[in-house]
C-alpha positions as CSV (number, residue, x, y, z in Angstrom):
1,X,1.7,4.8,-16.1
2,X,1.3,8.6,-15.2
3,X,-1.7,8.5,-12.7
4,X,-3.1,11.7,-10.6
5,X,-3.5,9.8,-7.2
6,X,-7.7,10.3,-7.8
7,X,-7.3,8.3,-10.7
8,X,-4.2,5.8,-9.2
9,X,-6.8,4.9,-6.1
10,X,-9.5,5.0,-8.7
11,X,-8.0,1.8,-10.5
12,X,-8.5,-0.2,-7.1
13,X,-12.1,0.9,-6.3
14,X,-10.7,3.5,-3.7
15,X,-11.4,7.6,-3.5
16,X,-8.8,9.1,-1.3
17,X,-10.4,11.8,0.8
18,X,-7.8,14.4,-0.7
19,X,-6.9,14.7,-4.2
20,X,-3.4,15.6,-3.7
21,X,-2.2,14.4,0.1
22,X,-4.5,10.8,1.1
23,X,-2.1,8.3,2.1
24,X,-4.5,5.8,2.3
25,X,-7.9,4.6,1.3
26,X,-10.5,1.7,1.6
27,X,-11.9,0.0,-1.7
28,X,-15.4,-1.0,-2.4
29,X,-13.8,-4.6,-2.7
30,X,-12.5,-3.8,1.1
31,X,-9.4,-3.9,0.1
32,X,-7.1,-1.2,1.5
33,X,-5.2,0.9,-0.9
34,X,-2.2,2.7,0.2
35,X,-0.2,5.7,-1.2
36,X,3.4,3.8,-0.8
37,X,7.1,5.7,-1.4
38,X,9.8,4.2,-3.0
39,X,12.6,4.3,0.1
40,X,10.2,2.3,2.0
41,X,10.4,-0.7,0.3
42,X,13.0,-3.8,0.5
43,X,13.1,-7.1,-1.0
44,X,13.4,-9.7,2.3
45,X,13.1,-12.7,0.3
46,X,12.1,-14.0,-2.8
47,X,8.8,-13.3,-4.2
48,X,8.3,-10.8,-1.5
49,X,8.5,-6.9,-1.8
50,X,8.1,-5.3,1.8
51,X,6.7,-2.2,2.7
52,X,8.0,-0.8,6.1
53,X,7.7,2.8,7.7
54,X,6.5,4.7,10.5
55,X,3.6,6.7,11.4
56,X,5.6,9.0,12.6
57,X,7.8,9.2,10.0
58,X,4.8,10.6,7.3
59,X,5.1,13.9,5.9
60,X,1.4,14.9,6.1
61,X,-1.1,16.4,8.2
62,X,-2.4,15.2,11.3
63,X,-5.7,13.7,9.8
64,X,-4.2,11.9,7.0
65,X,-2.0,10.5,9.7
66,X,-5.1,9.0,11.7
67,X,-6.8,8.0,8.5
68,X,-3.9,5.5,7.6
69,X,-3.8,4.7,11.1
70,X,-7.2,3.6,11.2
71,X,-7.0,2.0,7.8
72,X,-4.0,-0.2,9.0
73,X,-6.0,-1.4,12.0
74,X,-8.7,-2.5,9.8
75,X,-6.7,-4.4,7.8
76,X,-4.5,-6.1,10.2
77,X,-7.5,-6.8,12.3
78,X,-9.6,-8.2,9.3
79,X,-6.9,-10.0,7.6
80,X,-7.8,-7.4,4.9
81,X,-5.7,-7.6,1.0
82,X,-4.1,-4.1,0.4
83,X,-3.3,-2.8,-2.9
84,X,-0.3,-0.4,-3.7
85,X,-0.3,2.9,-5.5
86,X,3.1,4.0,-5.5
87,X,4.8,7.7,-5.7
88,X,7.3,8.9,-8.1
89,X,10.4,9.9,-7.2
90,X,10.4,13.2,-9.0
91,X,7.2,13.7,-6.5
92,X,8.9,12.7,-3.8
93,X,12.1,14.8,-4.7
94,X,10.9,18.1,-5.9
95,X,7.4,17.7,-3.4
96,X,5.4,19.3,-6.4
97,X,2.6,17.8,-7.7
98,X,3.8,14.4,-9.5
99,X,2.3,11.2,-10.7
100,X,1.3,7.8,-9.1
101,X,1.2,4.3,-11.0
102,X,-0.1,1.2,-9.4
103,X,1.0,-2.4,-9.0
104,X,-2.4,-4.6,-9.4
105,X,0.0,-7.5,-9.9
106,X,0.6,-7.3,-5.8
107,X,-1.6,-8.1,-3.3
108,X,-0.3,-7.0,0.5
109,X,-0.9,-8.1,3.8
110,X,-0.5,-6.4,7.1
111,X,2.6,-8.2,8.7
112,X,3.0,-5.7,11.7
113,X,1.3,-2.9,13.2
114,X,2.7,-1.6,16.4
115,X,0.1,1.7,16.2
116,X,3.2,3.7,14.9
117,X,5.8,1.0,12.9
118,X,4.2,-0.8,10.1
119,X,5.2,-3.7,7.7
120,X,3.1,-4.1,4.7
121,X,4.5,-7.4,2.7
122,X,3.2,-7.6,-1.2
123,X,3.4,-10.8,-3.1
124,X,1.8,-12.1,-6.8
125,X,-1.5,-13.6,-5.7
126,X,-0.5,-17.5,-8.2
127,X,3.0,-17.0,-5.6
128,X,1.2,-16.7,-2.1
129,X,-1.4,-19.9,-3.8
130,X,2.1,-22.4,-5.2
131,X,3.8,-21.6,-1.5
132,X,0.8,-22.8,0.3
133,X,0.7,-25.9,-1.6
134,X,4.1,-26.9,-2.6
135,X,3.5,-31.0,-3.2
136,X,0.5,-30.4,-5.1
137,X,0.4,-32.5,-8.1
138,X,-1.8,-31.8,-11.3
């Protein structure tokens, strides 16, 4: 789905501070929602898709910078679920305005936060539930 990232937040509770550059917001849930690209993400084993990058490594300005910084905090800290909006590579290629589509099937953890590396790993929510109790019997 063709999102604007207003409306790709929007779908998770979440209103990014700026309609074209927020890399991350906070859901009335409390979930976090982050504004993910696609190079960033690798498959380290089943049932997981990984989200890793740097800080320093984001192409935007110096606030939204501090904003995902503080958002990642909050969420490792408070063992808080974060959703995934993810852009389009044409957006990511040309750097012109794009679209977003989101992933509500995932539900991410923090795995690391170093203050500048991050790991974000996504799972389905019935996955993260069967691995946690695999001799359960109906």
């Amino acid at each position: 789905m063709n999102l604007s990232l207003f409306d790709a937040f929007g779908k998770f509770g979440a209103k990014p501070a700026s309609r074209l550059g927020s890399l991350s917001a906070m859901a009335t849930d409390g979930a976090m929602v982050i504004n993910c690209r696609l190079a960033h993400f690798s498959r380290p084993g089943r049932g997981v898709l990984r989200y890793e990058t740097c800080l320093s490594a984001a192409q935007a300005g110096a606030g939204v910078v501090r904003t995902l910084s503080e958002h990642l905090t909050q969420a490792r800290d408070g063992d808080l679920p974060v959703r995934m909006v993810v852009t389009f590579p044409e957006r990511e290629k040309s750097g012109k305005a794009g679209g977003y589509y989101v992933r509500p099937d995932l539900v991410g953890k923090v795995a690391q936060f170093d203050g500048d590396r991050f790991v974000i790993d996504f799972t389905r929510p019935q996955a993260a539930a069967a691995a946690v109790t695999p001799g359960r019997r109906k």
